[in-house]
N, CA, C, O and CB atoms as a CASP TS submission, in Angstrom:
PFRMAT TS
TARGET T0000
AUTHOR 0000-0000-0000
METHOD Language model
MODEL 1
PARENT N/A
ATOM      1  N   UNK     1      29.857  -7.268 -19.367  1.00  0.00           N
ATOM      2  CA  UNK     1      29.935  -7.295 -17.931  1.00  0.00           C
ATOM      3  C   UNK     1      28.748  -8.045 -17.329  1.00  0.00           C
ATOM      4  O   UNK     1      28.835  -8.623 -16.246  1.00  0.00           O
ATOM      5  CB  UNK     1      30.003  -5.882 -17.388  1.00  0.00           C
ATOM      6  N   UNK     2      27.647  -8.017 -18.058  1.00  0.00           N
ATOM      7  CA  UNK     2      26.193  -8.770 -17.698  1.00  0.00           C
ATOM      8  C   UNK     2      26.379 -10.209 -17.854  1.00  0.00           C
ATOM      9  O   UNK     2      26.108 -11.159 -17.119  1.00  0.00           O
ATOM     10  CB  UNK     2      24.897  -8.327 -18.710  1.00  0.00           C
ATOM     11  N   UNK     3      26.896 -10.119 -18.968  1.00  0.00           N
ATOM     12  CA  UNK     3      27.083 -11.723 -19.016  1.00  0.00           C
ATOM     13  C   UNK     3      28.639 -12.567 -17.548  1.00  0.00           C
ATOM     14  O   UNK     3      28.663 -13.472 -16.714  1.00  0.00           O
ATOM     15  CB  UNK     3      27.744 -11.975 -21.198  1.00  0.00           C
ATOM     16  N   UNK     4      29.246 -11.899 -17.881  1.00  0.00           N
ATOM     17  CA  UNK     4      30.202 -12.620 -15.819  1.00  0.00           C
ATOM     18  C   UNK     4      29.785 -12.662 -15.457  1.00  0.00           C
ATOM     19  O   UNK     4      29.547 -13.805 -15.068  1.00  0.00           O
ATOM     20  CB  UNK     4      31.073 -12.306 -14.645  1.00  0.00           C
ATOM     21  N   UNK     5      28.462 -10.918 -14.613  1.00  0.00           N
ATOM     22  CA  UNK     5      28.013 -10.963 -13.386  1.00  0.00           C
ATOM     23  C   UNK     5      27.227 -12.767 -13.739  1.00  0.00           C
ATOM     24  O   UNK     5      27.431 -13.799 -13.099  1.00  0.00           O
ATOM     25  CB  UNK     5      26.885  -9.360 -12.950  1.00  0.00           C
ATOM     26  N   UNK     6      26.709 -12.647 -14.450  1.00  0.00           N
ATOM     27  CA  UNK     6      25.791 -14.118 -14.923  1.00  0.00           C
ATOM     28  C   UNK     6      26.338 -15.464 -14.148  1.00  0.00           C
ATOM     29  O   UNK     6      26.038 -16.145 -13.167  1.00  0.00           O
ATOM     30  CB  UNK     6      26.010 -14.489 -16.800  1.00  0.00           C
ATOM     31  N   UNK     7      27.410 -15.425 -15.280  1.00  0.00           N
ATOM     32  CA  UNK     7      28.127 -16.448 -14.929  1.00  0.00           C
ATOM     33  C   UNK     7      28.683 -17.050 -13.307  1.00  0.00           C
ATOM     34  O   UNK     7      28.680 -18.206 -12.884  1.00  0.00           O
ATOM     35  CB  UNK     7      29.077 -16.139 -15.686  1.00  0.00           C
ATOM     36  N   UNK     8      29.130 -15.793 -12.648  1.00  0.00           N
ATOM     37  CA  UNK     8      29.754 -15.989 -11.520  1.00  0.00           C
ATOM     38  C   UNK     8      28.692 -16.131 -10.494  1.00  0.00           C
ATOM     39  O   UNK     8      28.953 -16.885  -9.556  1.00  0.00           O
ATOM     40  CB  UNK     8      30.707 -14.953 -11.260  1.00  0.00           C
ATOM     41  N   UNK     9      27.505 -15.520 -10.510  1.00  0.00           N
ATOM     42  CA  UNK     9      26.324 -15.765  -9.847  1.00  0.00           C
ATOM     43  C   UNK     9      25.472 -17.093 -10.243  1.00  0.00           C
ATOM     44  O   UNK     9      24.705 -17.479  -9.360  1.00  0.00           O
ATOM     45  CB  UNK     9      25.544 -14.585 -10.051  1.00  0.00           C
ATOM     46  N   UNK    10      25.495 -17.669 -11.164  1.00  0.00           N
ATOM     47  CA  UNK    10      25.155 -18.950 -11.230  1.00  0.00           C
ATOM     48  C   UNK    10      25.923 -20.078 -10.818  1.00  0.00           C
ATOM     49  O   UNK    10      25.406 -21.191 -10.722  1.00  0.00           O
ATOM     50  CB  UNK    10      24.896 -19.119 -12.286  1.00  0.00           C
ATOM     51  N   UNK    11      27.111 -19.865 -10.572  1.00  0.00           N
ATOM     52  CA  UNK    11      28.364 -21.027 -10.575  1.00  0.00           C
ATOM     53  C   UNK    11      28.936 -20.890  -9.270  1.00  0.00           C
ATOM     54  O   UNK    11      29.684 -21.856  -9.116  1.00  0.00           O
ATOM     55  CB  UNK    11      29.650 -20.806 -11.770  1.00  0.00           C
ATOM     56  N   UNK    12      28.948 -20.089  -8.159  1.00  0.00           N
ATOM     57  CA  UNK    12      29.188 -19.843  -7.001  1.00  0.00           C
ATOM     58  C   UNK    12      29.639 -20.680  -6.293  1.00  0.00           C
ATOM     59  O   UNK    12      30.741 -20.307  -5.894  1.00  0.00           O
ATOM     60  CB  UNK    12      28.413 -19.456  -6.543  1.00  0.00           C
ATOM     61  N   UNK    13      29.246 -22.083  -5.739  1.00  0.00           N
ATOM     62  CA  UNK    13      29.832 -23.594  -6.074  1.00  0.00           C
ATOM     63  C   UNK    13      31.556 -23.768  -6.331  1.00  0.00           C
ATOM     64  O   UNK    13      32.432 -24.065  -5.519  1.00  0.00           O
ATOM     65  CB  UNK    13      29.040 -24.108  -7.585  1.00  0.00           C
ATOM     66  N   UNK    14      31.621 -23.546  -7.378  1.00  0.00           N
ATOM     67  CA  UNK    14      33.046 -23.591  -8.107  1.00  0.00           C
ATOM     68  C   UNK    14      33.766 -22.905  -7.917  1.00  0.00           C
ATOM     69  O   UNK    14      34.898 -23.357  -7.742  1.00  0.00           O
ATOM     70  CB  UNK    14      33.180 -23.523  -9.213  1.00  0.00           C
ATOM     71  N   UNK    15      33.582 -21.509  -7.840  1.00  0.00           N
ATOM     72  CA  UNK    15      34.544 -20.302  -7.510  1.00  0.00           C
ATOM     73  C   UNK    15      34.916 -20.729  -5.981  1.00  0.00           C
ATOM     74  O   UNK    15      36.094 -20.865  -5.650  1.00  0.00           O
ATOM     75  CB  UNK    15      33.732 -18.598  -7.648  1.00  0.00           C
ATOM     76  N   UNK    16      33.903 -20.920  -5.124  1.00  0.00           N
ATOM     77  CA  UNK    16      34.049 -21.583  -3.556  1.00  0.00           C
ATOM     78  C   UNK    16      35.317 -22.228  -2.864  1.00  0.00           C
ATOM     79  O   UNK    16      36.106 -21.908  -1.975  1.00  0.00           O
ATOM     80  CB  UNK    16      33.124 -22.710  -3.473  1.00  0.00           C
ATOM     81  N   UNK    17      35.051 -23.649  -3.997  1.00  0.00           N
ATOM     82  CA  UNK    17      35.409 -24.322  -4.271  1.00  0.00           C
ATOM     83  C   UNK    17      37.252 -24.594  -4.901  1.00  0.00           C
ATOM     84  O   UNK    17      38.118 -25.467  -4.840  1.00  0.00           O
ATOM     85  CB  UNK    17      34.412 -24.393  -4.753  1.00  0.00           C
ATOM     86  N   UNK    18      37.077 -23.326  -5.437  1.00  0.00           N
ATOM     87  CA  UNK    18      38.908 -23.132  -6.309  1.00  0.00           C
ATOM     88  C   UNK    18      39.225 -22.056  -5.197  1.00  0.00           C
ATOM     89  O   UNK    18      40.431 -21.850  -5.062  1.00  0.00           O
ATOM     90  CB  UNK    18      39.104 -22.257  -8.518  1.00  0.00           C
ATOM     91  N   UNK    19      38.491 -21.415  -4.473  1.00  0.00           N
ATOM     92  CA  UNK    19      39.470 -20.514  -3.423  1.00  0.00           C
ATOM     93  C   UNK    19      39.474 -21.759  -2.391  1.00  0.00           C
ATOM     94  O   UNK    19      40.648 -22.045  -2.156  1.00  0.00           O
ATOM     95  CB  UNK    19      38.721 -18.742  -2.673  1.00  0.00           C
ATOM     96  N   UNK    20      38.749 -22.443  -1.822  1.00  0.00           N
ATOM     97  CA  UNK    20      39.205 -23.160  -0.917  1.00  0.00           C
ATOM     98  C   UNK    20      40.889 -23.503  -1.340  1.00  0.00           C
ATOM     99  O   UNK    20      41.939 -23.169  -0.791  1.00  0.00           O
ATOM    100  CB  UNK    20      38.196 -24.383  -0.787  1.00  0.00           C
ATOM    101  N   UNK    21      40.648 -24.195  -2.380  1.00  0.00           N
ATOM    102  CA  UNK    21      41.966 -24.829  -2.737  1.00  0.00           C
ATOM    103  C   UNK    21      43.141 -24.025  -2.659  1.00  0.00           C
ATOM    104  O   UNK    21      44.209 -24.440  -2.209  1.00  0.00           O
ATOM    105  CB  UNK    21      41.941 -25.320  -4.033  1.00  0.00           C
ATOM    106  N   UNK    22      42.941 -22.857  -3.105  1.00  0.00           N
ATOM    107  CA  UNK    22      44.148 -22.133  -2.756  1.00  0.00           C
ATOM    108  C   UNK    22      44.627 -21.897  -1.708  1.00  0.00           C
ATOM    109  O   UNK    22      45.766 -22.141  -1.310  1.00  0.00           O
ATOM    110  CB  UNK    22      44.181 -21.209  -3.088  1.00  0.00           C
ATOM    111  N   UNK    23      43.360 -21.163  -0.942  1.00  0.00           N
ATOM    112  CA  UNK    23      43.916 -21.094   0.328  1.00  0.00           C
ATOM    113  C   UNK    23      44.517 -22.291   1.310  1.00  0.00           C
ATOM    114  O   UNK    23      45.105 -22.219   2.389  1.00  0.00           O
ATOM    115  CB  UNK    23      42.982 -20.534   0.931  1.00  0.00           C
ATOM    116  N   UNK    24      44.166 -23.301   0.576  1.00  0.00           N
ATOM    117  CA  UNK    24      45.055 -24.520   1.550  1.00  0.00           C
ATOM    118  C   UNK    24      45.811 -24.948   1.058  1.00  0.00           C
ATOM    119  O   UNK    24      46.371 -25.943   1.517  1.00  0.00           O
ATOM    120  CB  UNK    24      44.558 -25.665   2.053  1.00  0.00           C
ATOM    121  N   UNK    25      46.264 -24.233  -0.417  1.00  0.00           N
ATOM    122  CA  UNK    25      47.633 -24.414  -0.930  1.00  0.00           C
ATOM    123  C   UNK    25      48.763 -23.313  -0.062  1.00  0.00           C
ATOM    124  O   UNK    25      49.873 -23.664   0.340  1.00  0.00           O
ATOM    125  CB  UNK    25      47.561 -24.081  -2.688  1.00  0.00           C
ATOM    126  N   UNK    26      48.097 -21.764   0.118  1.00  0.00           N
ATOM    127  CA  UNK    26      48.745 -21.105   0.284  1.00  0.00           C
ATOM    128  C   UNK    26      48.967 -21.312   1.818  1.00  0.00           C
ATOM    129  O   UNK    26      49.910 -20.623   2.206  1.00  0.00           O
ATOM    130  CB  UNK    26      48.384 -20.060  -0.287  1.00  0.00           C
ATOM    131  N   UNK    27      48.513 -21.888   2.588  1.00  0.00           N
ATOM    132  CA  UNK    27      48.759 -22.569   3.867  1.00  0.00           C
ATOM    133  C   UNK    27      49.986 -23.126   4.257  1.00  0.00           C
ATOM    134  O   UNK    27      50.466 -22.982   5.382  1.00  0.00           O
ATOM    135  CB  UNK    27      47.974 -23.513   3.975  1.00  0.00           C
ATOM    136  N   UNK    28      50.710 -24.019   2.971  1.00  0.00           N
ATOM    137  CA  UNK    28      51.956 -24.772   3.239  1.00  0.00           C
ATOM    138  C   UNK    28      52.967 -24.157   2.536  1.00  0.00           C
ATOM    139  O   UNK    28      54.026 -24.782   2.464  1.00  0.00           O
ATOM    140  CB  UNK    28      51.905 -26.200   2.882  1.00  0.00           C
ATOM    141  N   UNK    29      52.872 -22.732   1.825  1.00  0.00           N
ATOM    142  CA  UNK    29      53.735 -22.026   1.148  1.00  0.00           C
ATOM    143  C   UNK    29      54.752 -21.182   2.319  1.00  0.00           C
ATOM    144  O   UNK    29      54.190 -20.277   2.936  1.00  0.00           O
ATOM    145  CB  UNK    29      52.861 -21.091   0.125  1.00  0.00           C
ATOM    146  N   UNK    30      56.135 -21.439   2.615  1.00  0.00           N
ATOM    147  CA  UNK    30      56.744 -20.890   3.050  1.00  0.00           C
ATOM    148  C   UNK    30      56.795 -19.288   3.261  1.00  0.00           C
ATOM    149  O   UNK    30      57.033 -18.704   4.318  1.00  0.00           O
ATOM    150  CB  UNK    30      57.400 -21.383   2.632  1.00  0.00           C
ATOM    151  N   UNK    31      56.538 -18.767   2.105  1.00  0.00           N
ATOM    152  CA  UNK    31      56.822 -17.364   1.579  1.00  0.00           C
ATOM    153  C   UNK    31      55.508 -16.339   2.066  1.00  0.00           C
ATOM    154  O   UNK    31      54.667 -16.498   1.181  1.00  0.00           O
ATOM    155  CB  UNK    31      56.982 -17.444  -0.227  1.00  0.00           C
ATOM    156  N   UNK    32      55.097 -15.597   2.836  1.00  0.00           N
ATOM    157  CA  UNK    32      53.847 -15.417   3.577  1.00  0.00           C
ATOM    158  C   UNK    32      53.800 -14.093   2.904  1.00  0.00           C
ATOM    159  O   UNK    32      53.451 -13.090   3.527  1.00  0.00           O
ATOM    160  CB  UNK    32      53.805 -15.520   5.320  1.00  0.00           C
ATOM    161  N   UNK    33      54.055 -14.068   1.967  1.00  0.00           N
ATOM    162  CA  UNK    33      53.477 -12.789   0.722  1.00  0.00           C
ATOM    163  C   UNK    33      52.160 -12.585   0.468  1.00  0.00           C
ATOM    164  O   UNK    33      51.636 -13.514  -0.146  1.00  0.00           O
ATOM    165  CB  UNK    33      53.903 -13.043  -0.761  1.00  0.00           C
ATOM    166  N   UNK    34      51.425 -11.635   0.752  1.00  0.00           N
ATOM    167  CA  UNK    34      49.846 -11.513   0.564  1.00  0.00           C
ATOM    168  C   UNK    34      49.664 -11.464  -1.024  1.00  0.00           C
ATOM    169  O   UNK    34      48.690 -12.062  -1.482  1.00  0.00           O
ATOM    170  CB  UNK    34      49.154 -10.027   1.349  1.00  0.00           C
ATOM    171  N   UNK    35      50.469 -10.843  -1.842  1.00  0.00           N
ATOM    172  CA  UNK    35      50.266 -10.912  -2.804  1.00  0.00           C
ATOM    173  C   UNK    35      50.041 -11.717  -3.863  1.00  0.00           C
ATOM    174  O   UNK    35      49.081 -11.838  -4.624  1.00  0.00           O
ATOM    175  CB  UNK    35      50.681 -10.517  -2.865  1.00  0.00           C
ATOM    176  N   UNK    36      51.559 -12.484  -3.744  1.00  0.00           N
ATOM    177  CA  UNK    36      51.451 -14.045  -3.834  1.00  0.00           C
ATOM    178  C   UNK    36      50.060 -15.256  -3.473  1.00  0.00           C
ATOM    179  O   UNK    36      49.592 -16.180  -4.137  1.00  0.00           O
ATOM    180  CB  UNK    36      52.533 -14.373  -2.890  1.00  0.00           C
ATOM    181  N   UNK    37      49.845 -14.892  -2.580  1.00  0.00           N
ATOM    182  CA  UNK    37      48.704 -15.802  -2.133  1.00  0.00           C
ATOM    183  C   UNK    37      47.205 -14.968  -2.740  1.00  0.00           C
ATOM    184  O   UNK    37      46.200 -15.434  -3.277  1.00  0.00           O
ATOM    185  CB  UNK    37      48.763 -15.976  -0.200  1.00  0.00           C
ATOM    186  N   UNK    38      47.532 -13.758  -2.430  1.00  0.00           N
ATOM    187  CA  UNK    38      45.949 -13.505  -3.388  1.00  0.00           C
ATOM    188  C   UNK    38      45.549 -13.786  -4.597  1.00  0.00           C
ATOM    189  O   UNK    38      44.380 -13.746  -4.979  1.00  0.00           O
ATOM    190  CB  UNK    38      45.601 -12.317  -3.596  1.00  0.00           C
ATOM    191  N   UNK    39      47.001 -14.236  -5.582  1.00  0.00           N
ATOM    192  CA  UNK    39      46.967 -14.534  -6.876  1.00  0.00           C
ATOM    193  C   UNK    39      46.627 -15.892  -6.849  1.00  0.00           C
ATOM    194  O   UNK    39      45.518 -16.347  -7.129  1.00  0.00           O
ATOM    195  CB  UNK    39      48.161 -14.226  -7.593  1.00  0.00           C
ATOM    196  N   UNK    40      47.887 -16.696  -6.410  1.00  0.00           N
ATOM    197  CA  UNK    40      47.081 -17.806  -6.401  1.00  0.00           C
ATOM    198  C   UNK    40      45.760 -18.145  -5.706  1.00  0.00           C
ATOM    199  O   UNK    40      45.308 -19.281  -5.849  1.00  0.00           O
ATOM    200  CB  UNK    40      47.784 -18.571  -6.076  1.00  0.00           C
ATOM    201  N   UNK    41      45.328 -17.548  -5.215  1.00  0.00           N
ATOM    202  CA  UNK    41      43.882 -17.766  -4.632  1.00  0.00           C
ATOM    203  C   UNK    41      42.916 -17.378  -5.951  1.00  0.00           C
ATOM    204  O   UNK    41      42.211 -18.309  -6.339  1.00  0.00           O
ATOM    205  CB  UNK    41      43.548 -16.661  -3.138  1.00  0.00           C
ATOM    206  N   UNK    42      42.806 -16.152  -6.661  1.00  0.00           N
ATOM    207  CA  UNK    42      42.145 -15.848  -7.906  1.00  0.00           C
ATOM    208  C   UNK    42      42.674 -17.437  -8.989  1.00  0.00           C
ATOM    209  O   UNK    42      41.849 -18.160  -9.548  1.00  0.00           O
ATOM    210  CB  UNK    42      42.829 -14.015  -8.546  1.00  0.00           C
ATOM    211  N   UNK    43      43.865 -17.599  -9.031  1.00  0.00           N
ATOM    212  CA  UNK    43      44.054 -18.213 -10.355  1.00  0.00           C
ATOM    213  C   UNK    43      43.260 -19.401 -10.378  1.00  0.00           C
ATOM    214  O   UNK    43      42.682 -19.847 -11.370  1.00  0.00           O
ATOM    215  CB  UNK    43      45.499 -18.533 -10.681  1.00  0.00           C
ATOM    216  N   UNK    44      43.267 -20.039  -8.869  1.00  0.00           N
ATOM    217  CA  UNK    44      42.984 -21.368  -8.748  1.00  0.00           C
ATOM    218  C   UNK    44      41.395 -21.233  -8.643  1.00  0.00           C
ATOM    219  O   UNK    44      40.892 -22.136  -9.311  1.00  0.00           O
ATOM    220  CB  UNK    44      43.775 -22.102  -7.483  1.00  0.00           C
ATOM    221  N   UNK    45      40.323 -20.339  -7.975  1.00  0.00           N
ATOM    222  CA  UNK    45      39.454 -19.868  -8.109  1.00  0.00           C
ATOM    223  C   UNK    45      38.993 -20.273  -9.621  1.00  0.00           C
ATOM    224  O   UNK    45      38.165 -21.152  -9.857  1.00  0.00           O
ATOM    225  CB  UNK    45      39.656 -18.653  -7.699  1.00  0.00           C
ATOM    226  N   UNK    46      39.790 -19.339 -10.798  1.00  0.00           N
ATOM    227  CA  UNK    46      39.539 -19.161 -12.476  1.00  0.00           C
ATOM    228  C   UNK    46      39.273 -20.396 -12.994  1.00  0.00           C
ATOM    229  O   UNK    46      38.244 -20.788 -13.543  1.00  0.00           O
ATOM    230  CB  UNK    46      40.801 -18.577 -13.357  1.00  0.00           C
ATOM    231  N   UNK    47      40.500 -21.091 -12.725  1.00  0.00           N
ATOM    232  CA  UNK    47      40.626 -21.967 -13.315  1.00  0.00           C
ATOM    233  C   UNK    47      39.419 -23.231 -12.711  1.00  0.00           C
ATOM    234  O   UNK    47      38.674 -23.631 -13.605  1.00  0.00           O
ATOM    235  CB  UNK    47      42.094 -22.153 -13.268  1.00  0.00           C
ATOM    236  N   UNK    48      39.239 -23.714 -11.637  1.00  0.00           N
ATOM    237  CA  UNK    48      37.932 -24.147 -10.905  1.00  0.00           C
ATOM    238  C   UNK    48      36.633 -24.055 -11.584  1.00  0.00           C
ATOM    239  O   UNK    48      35.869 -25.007 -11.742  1.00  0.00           O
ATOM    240  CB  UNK    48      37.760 -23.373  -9.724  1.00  0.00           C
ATOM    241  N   UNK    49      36.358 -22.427 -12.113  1.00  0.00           N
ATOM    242  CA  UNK    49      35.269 -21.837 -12.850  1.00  0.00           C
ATOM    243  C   UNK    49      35.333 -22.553 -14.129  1.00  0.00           C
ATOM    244  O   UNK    49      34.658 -23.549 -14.389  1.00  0.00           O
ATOM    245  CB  UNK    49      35.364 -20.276 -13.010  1.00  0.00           C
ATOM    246  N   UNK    50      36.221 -21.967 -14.951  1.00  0.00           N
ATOM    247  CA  UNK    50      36.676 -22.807 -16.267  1.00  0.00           C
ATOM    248  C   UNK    50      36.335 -24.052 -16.112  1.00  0.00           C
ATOM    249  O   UNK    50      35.258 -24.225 -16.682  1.00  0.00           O
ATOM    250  CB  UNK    50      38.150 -22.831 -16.601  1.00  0.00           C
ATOM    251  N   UNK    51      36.742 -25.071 -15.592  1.00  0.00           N
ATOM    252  CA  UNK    51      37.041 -26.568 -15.924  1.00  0.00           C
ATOM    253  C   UNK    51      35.168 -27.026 -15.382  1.00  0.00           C
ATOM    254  O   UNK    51      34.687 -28.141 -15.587  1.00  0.00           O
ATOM    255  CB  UNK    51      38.786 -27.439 -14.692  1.00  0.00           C
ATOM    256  N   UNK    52      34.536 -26.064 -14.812  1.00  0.00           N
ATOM    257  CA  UNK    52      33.331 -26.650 -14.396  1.00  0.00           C
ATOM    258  C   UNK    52      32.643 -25.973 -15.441  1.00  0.00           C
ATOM    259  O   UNK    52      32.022 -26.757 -16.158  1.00  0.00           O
ATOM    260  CB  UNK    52      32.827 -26.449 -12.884  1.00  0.00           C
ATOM    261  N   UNK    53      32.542 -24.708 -15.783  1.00  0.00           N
ATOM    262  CA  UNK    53      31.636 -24.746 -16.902  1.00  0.00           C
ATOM    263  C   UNK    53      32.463 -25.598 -18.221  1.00  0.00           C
ATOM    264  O   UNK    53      31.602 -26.100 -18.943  1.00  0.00           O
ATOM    265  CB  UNK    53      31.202 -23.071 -17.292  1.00  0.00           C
ATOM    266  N   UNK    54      33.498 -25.817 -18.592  1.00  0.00           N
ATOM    267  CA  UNK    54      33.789 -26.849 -19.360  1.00  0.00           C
ATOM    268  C   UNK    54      33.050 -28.542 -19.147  1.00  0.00           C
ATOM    269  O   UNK    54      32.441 -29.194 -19.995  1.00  0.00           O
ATOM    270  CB  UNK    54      35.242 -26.816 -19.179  1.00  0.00           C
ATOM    271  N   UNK    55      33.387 -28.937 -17.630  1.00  0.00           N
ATOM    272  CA  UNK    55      32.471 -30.042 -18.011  1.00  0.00           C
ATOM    273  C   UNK    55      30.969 -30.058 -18.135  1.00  0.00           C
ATOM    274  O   UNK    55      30.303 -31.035 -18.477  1.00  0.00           O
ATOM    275  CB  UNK    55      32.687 -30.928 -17.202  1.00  0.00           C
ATOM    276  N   UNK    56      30.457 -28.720 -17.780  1.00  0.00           N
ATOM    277  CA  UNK    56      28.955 -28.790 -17.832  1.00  0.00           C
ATOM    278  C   UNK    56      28.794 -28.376 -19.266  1.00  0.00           C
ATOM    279  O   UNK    56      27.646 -28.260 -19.695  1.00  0.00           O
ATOM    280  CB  UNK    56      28.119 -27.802 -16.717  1.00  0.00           C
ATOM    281  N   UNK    57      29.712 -28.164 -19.976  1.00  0.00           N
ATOM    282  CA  UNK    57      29.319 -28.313 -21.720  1.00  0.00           C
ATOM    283  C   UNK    57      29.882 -29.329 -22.042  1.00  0.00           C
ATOM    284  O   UNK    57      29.735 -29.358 -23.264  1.00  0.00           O
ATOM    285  CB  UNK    57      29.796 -27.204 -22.818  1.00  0.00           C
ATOM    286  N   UNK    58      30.312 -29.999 -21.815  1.00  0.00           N
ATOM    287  CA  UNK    58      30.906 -31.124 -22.474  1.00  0.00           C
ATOM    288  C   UNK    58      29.526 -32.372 -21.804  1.00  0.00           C
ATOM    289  O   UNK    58      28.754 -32.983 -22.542  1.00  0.00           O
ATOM    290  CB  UNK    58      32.909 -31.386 -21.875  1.00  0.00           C
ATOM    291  N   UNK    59      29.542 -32.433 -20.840  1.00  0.00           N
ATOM    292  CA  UNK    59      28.327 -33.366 -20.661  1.00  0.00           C
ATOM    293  C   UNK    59      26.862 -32.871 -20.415  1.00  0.00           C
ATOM    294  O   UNK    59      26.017 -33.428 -19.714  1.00  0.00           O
ATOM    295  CB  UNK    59      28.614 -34.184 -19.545  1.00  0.00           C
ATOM    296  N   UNK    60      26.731 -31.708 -21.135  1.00  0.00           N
ATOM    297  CA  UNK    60      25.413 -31.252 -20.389  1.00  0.00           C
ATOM    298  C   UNK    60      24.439 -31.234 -19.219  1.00  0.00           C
ATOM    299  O   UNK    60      23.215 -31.342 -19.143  1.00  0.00           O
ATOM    300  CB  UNK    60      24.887 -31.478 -20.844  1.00  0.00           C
ATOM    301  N   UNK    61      25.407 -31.062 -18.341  1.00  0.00           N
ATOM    302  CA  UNK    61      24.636 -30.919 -16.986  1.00  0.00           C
ATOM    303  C   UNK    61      23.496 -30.017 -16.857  1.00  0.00           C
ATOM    304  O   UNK    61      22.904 -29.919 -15.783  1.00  0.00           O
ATOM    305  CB  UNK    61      25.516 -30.483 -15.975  1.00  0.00           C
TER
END
């Protein structure tokens, strides 16, 4: 659990960053399901996290 809190507190940026996106995905979604949209708001969030600490190991930022 020490090591997320870690992670998510160093990377803050990115997580930001992947909820923005959702939420302006879930903006043009017909279907006004909170549920729906809170997921995709987490997934796109995750995945945001992922692909940035992926490129910061892949190129050593």
């Amino acid at each position: 659990m020490k090591l997320l809190r870690k992670v998510v507190r160093n990377n803050r940026i990115a997580i930001i960053a992947g909820a923005l996106v959702g939420v302006i995905g879930t903006r043009f979604m017909e279907d006004g399901n909170l549920l729906v949209s809170s997921v995709l708001v987490l997934l796109t969030s995750s995945i945001a996290l992922a692909l940035w600490l992926l490129s910061k190991w892949l190129f050593k930022i």
